[in-house]
VMD Tcl script that draws the C-alpha trace (Angstrom):
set ca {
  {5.91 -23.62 0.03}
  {5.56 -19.72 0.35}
  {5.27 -18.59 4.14}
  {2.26 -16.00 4.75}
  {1.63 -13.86 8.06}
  {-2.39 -13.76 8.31}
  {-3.48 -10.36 10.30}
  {-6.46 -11.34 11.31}
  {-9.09 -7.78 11.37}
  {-10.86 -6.82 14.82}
  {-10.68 -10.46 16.97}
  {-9.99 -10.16 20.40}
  {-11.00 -6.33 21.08}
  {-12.80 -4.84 24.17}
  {-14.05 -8.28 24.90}
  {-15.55 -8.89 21.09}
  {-14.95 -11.93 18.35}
  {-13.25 -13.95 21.43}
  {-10.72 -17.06 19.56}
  {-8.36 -18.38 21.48}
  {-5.22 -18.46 19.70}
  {-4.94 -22.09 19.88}
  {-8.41 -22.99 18.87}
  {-7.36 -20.97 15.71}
  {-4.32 -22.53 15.41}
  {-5.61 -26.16 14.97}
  {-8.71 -24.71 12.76}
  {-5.84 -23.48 10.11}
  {-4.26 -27.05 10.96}
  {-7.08 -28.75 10.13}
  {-7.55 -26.94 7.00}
  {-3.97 -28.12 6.00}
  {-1.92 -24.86 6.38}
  {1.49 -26.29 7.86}
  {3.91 -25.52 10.53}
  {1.00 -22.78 12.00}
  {2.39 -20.64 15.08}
  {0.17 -17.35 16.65}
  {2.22 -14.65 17.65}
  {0.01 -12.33 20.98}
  {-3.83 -12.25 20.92}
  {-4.82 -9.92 18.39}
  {-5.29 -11.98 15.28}
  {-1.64 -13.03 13.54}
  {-0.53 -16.14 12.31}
  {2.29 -17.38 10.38}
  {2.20 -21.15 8.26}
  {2.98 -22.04 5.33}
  {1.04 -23.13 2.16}
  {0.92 -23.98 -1.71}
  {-2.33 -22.31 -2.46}
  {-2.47 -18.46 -3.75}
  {-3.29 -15.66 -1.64}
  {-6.99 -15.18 -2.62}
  {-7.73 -18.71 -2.15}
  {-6.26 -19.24 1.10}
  {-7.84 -15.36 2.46}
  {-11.39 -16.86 0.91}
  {-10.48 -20.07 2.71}
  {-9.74 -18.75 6.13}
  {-12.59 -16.47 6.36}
  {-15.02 -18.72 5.47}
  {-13.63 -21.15 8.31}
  {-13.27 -18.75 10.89}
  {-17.09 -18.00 9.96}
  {-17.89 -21.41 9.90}
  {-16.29 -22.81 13.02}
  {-16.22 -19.32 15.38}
  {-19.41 -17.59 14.09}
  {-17.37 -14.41 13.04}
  {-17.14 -12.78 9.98}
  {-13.69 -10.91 9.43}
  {-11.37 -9.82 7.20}
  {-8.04 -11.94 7.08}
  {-5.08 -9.89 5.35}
  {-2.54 -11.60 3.82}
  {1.17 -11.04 2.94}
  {4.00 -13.16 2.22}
  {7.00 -13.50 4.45}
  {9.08 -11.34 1.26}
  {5.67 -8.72 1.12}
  {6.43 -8.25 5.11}
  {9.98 -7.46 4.73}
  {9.52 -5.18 1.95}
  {7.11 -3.61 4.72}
  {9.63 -2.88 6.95}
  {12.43 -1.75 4.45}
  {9.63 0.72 2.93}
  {8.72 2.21 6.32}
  {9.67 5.85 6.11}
  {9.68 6.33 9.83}
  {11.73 3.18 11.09}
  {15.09 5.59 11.28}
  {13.18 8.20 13.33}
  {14.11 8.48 16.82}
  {11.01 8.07 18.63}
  {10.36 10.58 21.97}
  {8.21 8.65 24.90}
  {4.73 8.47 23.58}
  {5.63 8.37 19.99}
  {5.05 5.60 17.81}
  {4.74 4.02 14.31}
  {1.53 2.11 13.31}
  {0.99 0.39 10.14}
  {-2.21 -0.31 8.39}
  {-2.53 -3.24 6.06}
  {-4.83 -3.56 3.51}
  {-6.37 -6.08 0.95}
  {-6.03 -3.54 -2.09}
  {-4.52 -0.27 -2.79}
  {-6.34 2.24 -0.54}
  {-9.49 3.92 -2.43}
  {-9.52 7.50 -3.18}
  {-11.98 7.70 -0.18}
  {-9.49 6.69 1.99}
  {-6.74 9.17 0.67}
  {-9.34 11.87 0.59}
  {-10.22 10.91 4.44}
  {-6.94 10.61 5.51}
  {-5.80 13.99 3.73}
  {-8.63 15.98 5.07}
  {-8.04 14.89 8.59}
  {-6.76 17.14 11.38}
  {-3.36 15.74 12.12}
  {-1.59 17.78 14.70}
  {2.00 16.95 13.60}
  {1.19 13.14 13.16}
  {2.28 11.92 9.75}
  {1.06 9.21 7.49}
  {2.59 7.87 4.12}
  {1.01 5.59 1.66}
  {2.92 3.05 -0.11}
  {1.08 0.38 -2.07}
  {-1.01 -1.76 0.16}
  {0.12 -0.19 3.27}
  {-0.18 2.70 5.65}
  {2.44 3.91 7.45}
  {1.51 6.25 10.67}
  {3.77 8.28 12.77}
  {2.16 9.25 16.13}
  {3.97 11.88 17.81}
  {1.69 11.18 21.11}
  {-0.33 8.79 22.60}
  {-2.01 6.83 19.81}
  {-5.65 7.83 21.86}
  {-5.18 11.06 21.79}
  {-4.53 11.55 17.88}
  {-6.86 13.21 16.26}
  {-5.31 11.14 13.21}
  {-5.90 8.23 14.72}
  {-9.20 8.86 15.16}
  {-9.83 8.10 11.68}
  {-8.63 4.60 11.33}
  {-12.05 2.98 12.39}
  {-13.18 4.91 9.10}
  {-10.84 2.92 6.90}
  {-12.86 0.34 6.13}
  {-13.01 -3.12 7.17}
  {-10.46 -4.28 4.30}
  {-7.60 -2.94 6.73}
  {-6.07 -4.36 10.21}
  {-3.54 -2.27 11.86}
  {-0.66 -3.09 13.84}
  {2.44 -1.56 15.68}
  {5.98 -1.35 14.32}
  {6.98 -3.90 17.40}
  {4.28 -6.48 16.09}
  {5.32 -5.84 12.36}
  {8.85 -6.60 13.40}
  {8.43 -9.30 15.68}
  {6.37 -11.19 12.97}
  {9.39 -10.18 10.13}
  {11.69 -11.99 12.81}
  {9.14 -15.12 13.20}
  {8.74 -15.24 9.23}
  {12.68 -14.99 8.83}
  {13.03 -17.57 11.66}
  {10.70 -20.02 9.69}
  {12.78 -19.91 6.33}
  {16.31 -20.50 8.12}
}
mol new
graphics top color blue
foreach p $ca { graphics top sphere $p radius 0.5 }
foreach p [lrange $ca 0 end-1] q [lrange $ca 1 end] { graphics top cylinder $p $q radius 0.2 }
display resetview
């Protein structure tokens, strides 16, 4: 059985594609994903499951569609893909200063051109952003609502859900706490 983290794209947000976490919990149940837990309201899950990535990501959608009435994007990544996610991250050694902070943006595919173009072109300030594979990696160097780098991550597309370095790493711990 390979453990995946779902990230679960725009649920829960200014009051918009409500789920309770443990209506979605016994959904996944239901559709045979085992040992499901949530991890905080914005969208991730960890379980485990036999069935490939694509199938599963077609699979959730279309059940969160059919039993919620929303239609979102579901990223997937193995418990091994979310480690590799935080070894990669080229900011996780950086001292951060009060109101500084790492963000990283996951994606279903390698970001389009239009999305490096975007993401080149922007005004930045002295934020920072790397791209390595299927991920973005954002250093804030204030308040993530007052970048003007930040700005641009509604632009991304809606084949990318972002989350903080403390979420990343609390779900690394969960996924290495289900394999023990």
């Amino acid at each position: 059985m390979t453990i995946y983290i779902a990230l679960l794209r725009g649920i829960n947000v200014s009051g918009h594609n409500k789920i309770k976490m443990a209506e979605l919990k016994r959904t996944l149940e239901t559709m045979g994903l085992h040992r499901v837990q949530t991890y905080i309201q914005s969208g991730n899950v960890l379980f485990e499951s036999e069935e490939s990535p694509e199938t599963l990501r077609q699979r959730i959608e279309e059940e969160i569609r059919a039993v919620f009435g929303i239609s979102i994007t579901v990223v997937l990544r193995t418990a091994e893909e979310l480690e590799r996610i935080i070894t990669d991250c080229p900011y996780a050694d950086i001292p951060l200063a009060e109101g500084e902070s790492i963000h990283v943006s996951v994606l279903t595919e390698t970001p389009p051109q239009k999305v490096v173009d975007l993401l080149s072109a922007s005004e930045r300030d002295n934020d920072e952003y790397h791209i390595h594979g299927r991920e973005i990696y954002f250093l804030f160097r204030r308040s993530i609502l007052d970048s003007k780098l930040a700005k641009h991550l509604n632009k991304l597309g809606d084949t990318v859900t972002t989350r903080n370095w403390n979420t990343m790493n609390k779900l690394a711990a969960l996924a290495k706490a289900m394999q023990a």
